[in-house]
C-alpha positions in Angstrom: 0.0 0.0 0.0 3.0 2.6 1.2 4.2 2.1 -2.5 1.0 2.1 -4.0 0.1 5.5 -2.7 4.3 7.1 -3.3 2.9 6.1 -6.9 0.0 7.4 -7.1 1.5 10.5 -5.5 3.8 10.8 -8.2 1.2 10.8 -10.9 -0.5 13.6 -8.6 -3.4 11.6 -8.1 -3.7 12.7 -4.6 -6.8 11.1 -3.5 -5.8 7.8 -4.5 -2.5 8.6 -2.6 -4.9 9.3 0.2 -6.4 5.6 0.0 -3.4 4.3 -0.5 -1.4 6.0 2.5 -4.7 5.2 4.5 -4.3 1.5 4.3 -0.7 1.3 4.5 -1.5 3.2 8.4 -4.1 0.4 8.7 -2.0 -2.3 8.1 1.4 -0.7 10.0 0.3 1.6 12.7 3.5 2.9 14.3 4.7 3.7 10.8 5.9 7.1 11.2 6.7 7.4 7.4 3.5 6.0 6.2 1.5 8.7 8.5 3.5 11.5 7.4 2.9 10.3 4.1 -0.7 10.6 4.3 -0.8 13.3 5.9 1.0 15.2 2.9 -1.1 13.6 0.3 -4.2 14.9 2.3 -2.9 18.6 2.0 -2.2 18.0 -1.3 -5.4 16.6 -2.6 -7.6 18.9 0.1 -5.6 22.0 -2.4 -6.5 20.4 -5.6 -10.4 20.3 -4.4 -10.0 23.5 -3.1 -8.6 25.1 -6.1 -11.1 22.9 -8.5 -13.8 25.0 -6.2 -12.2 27.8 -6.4 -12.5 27.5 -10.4 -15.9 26.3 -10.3 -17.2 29.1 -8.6 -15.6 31.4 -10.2 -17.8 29.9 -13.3 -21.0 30.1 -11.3 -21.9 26.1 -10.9 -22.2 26.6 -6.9 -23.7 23.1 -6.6 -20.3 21.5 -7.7 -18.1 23.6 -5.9 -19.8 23.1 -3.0 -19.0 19.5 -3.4 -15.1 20.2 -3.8 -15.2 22.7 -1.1 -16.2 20.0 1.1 -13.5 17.3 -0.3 -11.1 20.1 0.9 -12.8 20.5 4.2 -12.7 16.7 5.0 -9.3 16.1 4.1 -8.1 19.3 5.6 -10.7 20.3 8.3 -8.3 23.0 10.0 -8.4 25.3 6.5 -10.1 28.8 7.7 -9.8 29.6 3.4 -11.4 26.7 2.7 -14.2 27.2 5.7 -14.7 31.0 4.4 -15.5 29.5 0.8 -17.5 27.1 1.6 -19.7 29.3 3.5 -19.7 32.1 0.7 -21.3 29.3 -1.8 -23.7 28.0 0.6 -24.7 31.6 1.2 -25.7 31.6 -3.0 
């Protein structure tokens, strides 16, 4: 799984680097590497879903960045940007 998701996070396919990273901490808890490992690929794929909000509200379709906006917020619940964005395009 830990080199599952290093490939996937080389093709920038951060979300299955996610999955990937998440069951390689499943299967070796204590793994240091493997948890800092997914949590990189989280920050990584929660800015690609911010930034594909970002986009898609820019183009007025609300209804899917709301749906990216909270991709970001789950992977990266600590984000104040991506809280204040998400609330702007539930306010629409």
């Amino acid at each position: 799984a830990l080199k599952r998701g290093v490939a996937a996070e080389r093709a920038q396919d951060y979300d299955r680097a996610v999955a990937e990273y998440t069951n390689a901490v499943r299967q070796r808890p204590g793994d240091v590497s493997a948890r800092t490992a997914l949590e990189r690929a989280r920050l990584r794929a929660a800015s690609d879903h911010f930034t594909r909000g970002r986009r898609l509200a820019a183009t007025v379709k609300p209804d899917a960045a709301l749906v990216e906006y909270e991709l970001a917020l789950e992977l990266n619940p600590t984000s104040g940007d991506i809280e204040t964005e998400l609330r702007a395009v539930r306010q629409q």
